[in-house]
N, C-alpha and C positions, 0 to 999 in steps of 0.2 A: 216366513220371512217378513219380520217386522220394519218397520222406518221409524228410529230416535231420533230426535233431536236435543242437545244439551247447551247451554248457556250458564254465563257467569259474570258477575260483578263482585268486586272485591269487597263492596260497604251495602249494610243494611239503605244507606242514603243515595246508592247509585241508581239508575235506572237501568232494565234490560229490554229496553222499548226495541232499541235499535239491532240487536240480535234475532229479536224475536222477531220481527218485521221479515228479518231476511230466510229465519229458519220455516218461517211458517212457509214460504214458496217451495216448500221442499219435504215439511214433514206436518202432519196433524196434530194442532195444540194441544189436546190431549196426551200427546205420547212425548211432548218437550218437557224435559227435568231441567229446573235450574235452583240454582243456589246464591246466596250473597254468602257470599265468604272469601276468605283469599287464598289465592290460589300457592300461598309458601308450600303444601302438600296435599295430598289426594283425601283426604281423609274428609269428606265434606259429604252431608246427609244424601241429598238426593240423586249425586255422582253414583255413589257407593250402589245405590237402588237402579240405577244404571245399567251399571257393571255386572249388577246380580242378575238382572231380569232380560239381561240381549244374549242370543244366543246363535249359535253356527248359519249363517244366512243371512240375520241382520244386518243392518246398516243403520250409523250413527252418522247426524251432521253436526258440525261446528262450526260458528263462523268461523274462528281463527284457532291455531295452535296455543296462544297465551292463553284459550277464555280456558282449556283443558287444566294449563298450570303454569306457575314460573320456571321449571326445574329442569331445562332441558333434558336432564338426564332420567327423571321421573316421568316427561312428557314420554320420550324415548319407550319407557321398560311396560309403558302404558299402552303404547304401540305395538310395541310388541306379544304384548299378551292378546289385544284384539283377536293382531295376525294370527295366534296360535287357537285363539277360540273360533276364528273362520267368520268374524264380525268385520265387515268393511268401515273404515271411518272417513267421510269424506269432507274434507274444511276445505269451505268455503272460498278462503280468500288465495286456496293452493290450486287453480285449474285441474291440474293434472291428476290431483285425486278425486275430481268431480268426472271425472270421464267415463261414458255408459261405456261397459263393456259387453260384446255380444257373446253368446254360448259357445264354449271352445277355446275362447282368449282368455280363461285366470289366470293365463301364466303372465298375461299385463298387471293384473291387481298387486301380485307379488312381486313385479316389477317394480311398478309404483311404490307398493310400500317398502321395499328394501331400499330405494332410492334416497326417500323420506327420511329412514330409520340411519341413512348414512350420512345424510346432513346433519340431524342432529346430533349424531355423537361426534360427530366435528364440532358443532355448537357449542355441546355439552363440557365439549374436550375444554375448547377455546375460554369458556367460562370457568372451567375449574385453574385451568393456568390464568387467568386473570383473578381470579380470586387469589391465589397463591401470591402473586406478582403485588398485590394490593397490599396483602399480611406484611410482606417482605419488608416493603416500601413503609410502612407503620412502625415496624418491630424497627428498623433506621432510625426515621425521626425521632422516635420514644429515647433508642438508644444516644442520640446527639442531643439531645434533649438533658442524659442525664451523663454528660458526657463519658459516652462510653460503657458504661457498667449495666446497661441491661434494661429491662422495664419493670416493673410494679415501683413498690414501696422501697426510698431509700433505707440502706440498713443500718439500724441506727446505731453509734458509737456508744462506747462505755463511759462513763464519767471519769477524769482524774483517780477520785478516792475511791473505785469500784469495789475493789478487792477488799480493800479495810474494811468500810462501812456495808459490804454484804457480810464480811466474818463476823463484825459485831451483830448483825442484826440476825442471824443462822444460828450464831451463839446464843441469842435472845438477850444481848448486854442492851441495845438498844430496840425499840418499835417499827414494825415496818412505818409510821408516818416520821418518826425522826430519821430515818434510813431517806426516804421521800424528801427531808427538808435540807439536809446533809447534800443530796447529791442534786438539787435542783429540779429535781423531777415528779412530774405528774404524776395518779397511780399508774394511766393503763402503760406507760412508757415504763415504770419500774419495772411491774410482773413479767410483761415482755421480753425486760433484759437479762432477769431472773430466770424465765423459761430459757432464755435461746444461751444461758452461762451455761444451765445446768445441765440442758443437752448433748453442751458441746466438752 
């Protein structure tokens, strides 16, 4: 039965003074993994070395849930893996999963952590619909924007003499740069109108 401790800062420039201060009342500096990295996914060096080396008995602390990740939902499946390997995680800034429990009462710890694991997927929930809600809200603007017709790149019109001056220039009567001069147009604008003619 080991005791981890894990910390995080997003930037090589941050400091982990203040984490560490509090993890060390709780676990031996020796055994605290941290990382500068950011927390967008789990994939971070001395996490992973973590993960690998805690095992059915241990216990990890953390100050807070963000130092784990931003992903509530990653937070979450991260939590849930603990639970399943029999590793307690206790953050810091959550009372309730700091709570000693005495021999006889694990059915508290699964308490606790199902409690946990049910906030976040609210969280997690709450944030993928505010994500969604954001996109929406964008894909609007973008669309009033271009009144109406959608987002990326407007589609660009054929010239007056399209048809003529691509027969002559397919025929090879005229150059594609007289073709170019002919219809007012740039190269990358011709081949363009050339691709999406011939496609269509």
């Amino acid at each position: 039965m080991r005791i981890y401790g894990y910390a995080r800062v997003s930037t090589k420039e941050q400091n982990l003074d203040r984490q560490m201060v509090e993890l060390r009342k709780h676990v031996d500096e020796g055994y605290i993994f941290t990382d500068k990295q950011s927390g967008k996914d789990m994939e971070r060096p001395q996490y992973q070395l973590l993960r690998k080396v805690s095992q059915r008995g241990d216990t990890i602390y953390i100050k807070s849930l963000d130092r784990l990740g931003r992903n509530k939902q990653q937070i979450k499946d991260e939590l849930e893996y603990y639970k399943a390997e029999g590793v307690r995680v206790k953050i810091l800034d959550i009372p309730t999963t700091m709570m000693e429990i005495a021999e006889g009462q694990e059915w508290l710890i699964d308490m606790i952590n199902n409690l946990l694991l049910e906030v976040l997927s609210t969280m997690a929930e709450q944030e993928r619909m505010n994500i969604r809600t954001r996109q929406a809200e964008g894909i609007a603007v973008l669309k009033a924007k271009n009144n109406g017709k959608g987002i990326g790149r407007p589609k660009v019109d054929y010239p007056k003499e399209w048809k003529k001056v691509y027969k002559d220039w397919k025929a090879e009567e005229i150059t594609a740069v007289k073709a170019m001069e002919q219809l007012g147009l740039k190269k990358n604008t011709f081949y363009k109108l050339v691709k999406q003619y011939e496609s269509n």
